[in-house]
C-alpha positions in Angstrom: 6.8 -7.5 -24.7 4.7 -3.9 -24.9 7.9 -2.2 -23.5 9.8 -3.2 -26.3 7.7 -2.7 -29.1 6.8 0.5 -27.7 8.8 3.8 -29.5 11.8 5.3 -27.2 9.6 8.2 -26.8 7.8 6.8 -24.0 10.0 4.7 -21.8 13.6 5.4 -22.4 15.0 7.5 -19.5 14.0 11.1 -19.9 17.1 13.1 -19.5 18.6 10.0 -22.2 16.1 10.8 -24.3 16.1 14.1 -24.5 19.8 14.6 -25.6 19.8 11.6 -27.5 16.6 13.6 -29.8 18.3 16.9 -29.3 22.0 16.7 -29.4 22.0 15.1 -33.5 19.8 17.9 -34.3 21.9 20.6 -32.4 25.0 19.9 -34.0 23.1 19.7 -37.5 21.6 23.4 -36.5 25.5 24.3 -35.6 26.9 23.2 -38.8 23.7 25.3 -40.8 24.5 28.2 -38.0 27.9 27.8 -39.2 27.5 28.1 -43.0 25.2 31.1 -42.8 28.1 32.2 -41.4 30.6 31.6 -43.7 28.1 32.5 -45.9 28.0 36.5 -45.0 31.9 36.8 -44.5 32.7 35.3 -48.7 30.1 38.3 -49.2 31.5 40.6 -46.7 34.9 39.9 -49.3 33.1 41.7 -52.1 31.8 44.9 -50.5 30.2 46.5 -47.7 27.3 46.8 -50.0 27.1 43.6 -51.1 27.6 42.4 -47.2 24.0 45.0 -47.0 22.2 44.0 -49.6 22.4 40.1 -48.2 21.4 41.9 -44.5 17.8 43.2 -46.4 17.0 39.9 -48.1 17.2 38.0 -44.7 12.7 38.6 -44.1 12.5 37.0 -46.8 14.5 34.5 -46.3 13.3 34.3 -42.5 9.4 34.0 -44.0 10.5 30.9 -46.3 11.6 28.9 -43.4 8.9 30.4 -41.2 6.3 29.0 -43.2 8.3 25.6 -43.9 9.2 24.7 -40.5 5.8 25.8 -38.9 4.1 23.4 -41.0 6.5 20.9 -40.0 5.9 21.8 -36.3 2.3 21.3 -37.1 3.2 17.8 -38.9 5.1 16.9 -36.0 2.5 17.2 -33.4 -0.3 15.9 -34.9 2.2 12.9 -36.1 3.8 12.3 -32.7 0.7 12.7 -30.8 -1.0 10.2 -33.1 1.8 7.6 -32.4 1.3 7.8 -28.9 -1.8 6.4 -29.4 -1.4 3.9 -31.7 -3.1 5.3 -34.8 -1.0 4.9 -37.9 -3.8 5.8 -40.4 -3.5 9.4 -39.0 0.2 9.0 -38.5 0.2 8.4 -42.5 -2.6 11.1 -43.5 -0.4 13.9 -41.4 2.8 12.9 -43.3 0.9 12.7 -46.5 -1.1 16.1 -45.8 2.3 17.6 -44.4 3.9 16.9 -48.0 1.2 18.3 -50.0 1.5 21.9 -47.4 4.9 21.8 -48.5 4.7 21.9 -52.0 1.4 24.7 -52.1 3.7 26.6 -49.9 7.1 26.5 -52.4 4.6 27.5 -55.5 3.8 30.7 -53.0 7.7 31.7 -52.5 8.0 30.4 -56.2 5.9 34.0 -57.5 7.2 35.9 -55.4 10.9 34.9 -56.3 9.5 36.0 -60.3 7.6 38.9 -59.2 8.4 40.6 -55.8 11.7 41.0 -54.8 12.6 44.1 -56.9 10.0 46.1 -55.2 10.5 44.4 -51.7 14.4 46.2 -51.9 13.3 49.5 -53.3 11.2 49.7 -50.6 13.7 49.6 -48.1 16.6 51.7 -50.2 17.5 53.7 -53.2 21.0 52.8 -53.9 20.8 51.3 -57.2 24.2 48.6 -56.2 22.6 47.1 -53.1 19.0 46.9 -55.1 21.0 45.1 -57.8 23.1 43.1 -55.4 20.2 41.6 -53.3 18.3 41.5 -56.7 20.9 38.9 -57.8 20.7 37.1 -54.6 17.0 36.9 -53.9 15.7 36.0 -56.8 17.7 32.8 -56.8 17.0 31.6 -53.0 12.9 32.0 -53.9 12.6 30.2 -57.0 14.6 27.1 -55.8 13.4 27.0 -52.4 11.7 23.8 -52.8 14.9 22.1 -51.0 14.0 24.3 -48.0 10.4 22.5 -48.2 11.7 19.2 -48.3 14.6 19.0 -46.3 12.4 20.3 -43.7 9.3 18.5 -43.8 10.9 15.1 -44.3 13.2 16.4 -41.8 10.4 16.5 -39.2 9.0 13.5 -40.2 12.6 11.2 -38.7 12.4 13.8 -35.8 8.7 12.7 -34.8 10.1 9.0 -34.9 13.1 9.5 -32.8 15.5 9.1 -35.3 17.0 12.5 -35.2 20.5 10.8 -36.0 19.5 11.0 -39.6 18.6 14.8 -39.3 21.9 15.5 -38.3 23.2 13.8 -41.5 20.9 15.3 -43.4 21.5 19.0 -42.7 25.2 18.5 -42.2 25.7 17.0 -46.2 23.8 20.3 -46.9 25.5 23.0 -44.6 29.0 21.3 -46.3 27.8 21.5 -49.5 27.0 25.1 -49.0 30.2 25.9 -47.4 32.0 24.4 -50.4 30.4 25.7 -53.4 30.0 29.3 -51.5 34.1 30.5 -52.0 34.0 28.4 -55.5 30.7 30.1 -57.0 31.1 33.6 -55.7 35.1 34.0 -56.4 35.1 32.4 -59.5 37.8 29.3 -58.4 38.7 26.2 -59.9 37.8 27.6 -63.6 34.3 27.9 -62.5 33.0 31.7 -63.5 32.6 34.0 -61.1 29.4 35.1 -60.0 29.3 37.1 -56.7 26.4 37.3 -54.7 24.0 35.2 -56.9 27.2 32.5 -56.4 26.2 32.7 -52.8 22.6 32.0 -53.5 23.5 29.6 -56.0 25.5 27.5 -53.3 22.9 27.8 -50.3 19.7 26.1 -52.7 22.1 23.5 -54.0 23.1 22.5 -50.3 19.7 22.8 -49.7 17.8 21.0 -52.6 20.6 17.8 -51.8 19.7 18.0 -48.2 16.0 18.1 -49.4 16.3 14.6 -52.4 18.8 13.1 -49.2 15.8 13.4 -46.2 13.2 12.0 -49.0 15.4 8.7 -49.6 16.2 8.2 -45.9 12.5 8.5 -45.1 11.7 5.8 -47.4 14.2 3.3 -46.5 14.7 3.6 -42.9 11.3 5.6 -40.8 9.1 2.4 -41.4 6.5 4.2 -39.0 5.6 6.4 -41.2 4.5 5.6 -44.8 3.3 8.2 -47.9 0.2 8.0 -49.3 1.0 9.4 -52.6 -1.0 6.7 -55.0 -4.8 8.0 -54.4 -3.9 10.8 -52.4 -6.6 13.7 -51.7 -6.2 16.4 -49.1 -7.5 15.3 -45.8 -9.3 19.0 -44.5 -9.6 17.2 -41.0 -5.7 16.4 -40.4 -4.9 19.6 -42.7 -7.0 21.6 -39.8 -5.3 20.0 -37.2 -1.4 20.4 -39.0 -2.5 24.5 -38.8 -3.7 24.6 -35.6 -0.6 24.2 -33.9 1.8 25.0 -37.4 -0.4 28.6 -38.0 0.5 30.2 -34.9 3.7 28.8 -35.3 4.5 30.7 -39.2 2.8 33.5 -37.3 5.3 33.8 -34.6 7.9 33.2 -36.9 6.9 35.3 -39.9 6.9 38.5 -37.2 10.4 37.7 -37.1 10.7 39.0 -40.6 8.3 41.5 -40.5 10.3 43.0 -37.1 13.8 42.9 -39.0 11.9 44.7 -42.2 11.2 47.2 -39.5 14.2 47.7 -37.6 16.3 47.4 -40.9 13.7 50.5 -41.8 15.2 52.0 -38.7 18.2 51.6 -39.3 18.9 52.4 -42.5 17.9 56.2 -41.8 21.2 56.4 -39.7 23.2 54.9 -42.0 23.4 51.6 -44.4 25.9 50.7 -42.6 23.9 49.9 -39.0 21.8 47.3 -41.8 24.8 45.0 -42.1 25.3 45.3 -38.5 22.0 44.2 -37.5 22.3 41.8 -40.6 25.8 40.2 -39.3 24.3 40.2 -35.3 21.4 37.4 -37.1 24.0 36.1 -38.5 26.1 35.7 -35.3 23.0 35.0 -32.9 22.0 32.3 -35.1 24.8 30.0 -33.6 23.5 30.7 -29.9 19.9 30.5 -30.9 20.4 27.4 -33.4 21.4 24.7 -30.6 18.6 25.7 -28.6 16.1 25.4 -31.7 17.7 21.9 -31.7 16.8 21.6 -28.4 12.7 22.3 -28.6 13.1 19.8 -31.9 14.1 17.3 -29.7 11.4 18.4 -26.9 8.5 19.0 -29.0 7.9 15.2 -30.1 8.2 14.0 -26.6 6.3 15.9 -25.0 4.0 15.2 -27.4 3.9 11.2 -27.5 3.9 11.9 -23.6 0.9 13.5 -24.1 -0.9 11.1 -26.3 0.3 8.8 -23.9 -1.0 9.9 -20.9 2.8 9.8 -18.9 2.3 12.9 -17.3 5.4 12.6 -15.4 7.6 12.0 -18.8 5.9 15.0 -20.3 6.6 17.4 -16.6 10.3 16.4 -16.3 10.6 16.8 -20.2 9.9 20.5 -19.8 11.6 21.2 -17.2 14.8 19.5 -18.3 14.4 21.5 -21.4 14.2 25.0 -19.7 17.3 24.5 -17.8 19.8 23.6 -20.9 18.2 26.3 -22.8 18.7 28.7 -19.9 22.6 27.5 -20.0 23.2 27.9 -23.6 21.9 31.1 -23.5 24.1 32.0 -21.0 27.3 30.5 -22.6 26.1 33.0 -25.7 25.8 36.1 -23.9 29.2 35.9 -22.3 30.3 35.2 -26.1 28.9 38.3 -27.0 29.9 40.5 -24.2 33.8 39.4 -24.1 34.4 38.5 -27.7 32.7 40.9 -29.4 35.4 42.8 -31.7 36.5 39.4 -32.7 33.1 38.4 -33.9 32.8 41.5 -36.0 36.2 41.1 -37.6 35.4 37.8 -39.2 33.3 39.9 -41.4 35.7 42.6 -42.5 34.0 44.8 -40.3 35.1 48.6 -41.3 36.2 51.3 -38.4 32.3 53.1 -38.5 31.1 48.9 -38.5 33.0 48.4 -35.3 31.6 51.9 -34.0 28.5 50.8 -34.0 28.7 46.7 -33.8 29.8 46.3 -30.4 27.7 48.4 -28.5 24.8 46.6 -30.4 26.1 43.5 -30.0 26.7 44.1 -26.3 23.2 45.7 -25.5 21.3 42.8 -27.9 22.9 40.0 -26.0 21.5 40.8 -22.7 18.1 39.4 -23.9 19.9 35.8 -24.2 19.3 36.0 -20.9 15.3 35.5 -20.5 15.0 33.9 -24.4 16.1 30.6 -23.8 13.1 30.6 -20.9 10.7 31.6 -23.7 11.2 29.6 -26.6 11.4 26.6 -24.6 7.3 27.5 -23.2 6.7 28.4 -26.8 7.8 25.4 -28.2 6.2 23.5 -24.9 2.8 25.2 -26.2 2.8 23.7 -30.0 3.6 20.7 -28.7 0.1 20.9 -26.8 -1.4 22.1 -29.3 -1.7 25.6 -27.9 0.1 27.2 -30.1 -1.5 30.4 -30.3 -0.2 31.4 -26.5 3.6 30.9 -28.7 1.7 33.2 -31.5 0.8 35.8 -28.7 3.9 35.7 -26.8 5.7 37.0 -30.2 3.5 39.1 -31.2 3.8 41.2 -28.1 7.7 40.2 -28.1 8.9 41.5 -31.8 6.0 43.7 -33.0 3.4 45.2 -30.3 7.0 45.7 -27.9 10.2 46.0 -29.9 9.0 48.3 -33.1 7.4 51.2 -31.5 10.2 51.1 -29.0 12.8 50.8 -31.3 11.9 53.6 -33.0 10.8 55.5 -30.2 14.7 55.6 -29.1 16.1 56.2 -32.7 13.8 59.6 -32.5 16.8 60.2 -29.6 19.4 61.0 -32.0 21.4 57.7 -31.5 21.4 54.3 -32.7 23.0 53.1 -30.1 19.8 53.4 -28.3 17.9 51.3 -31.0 19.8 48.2 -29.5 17.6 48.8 -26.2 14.5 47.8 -27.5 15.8 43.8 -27.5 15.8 43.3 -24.0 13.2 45.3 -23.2 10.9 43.4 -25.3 12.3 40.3 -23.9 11.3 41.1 -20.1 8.1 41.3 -22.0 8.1 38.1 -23.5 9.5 36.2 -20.1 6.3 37.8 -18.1 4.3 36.4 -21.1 5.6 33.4 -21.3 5.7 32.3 -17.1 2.1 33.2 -17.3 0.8 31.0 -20.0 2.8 27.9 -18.4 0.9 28.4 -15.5 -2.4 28.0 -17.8 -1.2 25.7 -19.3 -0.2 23.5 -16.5 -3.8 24.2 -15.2 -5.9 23.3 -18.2 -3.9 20.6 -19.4 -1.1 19.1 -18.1 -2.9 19.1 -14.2 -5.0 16.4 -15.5 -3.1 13.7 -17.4 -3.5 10.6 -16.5 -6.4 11.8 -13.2 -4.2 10.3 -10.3 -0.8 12.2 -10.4 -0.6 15.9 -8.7 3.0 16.8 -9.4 3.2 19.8 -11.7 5.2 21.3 -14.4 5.3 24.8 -12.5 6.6 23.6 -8.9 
């Protein structure tokens, strides 16, 4: 009778489980992969510029769903590890606590959507067009970013439940949304009037803000394990603590993601704008190799969480390891995308002879970090999920800031931006190094002694 009242999470067979949580949120990830996608080449369609000033606004961007989906990381381990145990007050105050993160962290985005985003672009160029442009577009993707918020954190709440069928749902109504407003808004079809860039942004909050109202009303009528506290509601500074323990280090990692493309885009832009929208279209492109196996760690992190709560050391070991290895392949299927396919790629975005010039070599040299990447983002992930998250935090640090920026720009003082493109793998041996040595603490401190009686270990 235990067994069957007992969540997925800790008895159904491993390997079933973990595709069963993954695969609905990898598709989901696709489909949002997909309609960035789409997004760029509508704006590719208007100009070059245009295609560049989109490029710049992407730290931004990157920083808004830094900062939503570590909290929801944070949300989700504190949330799964607290149903492991049986403790559905806690499970309540994290979702409760996560919700009111959410919405302190959209009033943040919310001034800096009114107040920052003309000096953010003249900081990075003086062309009066592409300041305009990303004006337009940036302005509009802060101020309604509140559907990011949602979408995510309710998002993460079905995902530390197991019910990541609904995620799926959720971010593919929104990633079709987006795809069908995008030509409609930007072109001016269907006697709608025709708004260029800021019709891009225009379409992507929409999607987003019905993917955000869509994850709210599933929550309510179908994840009866979790339950808002909304009537009486005060800040718990205990789960709040907790929620930032694992989510900090986790908006940390991420938001060097942004501050190493401000960088590189710094870089870069000294050759020429047009090496911006390369680097801006290869984000775009890399997003659908990298997106499935962000769908994958969603799918890992709550197990190996419950697992962990649960004491099923075992679960938790063969969890991991199960993880590396399809994150390993995908990243392997991606990197012979890039290397063989790689004109083909670029044309979808009305890549220009000079765009060309310089995409492919990039494109080619990037791609050979896929190799060690799925490796590390699957120990990062492992290490929120144990509430370790600043081993992740360190790991990218060294990977995209402490690594990759001085030697980036180390090689562009060569004469050749080809050589930029060098820095990506060479910060990615880095972050592999990094990454094998913290399992192995990990495995040490932690996973070594769940449970007392079993030896095996996540490292043999």
């Amino acid at each position: 009778m235990e067994l069957q009242k007992e969540n997925k999470m800790g008895h159904m067979p491993v390997n079933k489980l973990l595709l069963t949580m993954s695969l609905p949120i990898m598709v989901s990830m696709l489909v949002q992969a997909l309609y960035n996608i789409v997004d760029s080449i509508f704006v590719a369609m208007i100009d070059e510029k245009a295609l560049t000033a989109v490029s710049l606004a992407f730290p931004i961007q990157s920083l808004i769903i830094a900062v939503a989906v570590g909290t929801g990381v944070g949300v989700n381990a504190v949330l799964s590890k607290a149903l492991g145990e049986k403790n559905m007050e806690r499970v309540n105050k994290a979702a409760s606590n996560g919700v009111f993160l959410a919405v302190l962290s959209y009033l943040i985005f919310l001034v800096i959507g009114l107040f920052m985003v003309v000096p953010f672009y003249k900081s990075q160029t003086t062309d009066t067009m592409i300041i305009e442009y990303g004006t337009q577009y940036l302005m509009i993707v802060c101020v309604a970013s509140i559907g990011v918020f949602m979408q995510i954190t309710f998002e993460r709440m079905l995902q530390s439940t197991g019910k990541t069928m609904y995620t799926m749902i959720v971010q593919g109504i929104g990633a079709i949304i987006n795809i069908i407003l995008d030509p409609i808004l930007i072109f001016g079809l269907f006697g709608m009037p025709k708004l260029g860039v800021a019709g891009a942004a225009i379409a992507t909050v929409i999607g987003q803000i019905t993917a955000g109202i869509l994850a709210i009303i599933i929550n309510q009528k179908v994840n009866h394990e979790v339950r808002l506290q909304i009537k009486g509601f005060r800040p718990d500074k205990g789960i709040i603590g907790h929620i930032y323990v694992v989510g900090v280090p986790s908006i940390i990692m991420q938001a060097l993601g942004s501050l190493m493309v401000y960088s590189v885009n710094l870089i870069l832009i000294s050759f020429t704008a047009t090496a911006t929208a390369v680097f801006g279209v290869y984000f775009k492109l890399q997003s659908f190799i990298f997106m499935p196996v962000f769908g994958l760690t969603n799918g890992m992190v709550p197990i190996v969480a419950y697992n962990y709560g649960a004491e099923k050391k075992e679960r938790l070991i063969k969890t991991v390891k199960l993880s590396i290895a399809y994150a390993t392949l995908l990243m392997i299927v991606g990197f012979l995308l890039f290397q063989f396919f790689t004109q083909t790629l670029l044309q979808m975005f009305d890549a220009s002879e000079m765009m060309l010039a310089i995409g492919i070599p990039a494109l080619r040299i990037i791609s050979i970090s896929f190799l060690g990447a799925g490796f590390s983002i699957m120990c990062s992930s492992v290490f929120q999920a144990l509430g370790n998250g600043v081993y992740s935090m360190m790991v990218s640090l060294a990977r995209q800031l402490i690594v990759l920026i001085p030697v980036a720009y180390l090689l562009s003082r060569l004469g050749n931006v080809d050589y930029v493109w060098w820095a990506f793998p060479v910060a990615e041996i880095v972050s592999v190094g990094m990454s094998a040595l913290f399992l192995r603490r990990i495995n040490k401190k932690i996973i070594s002694h769940i449970g007392g009686k079993e030896k095996n270990t996540v490292t043999e």
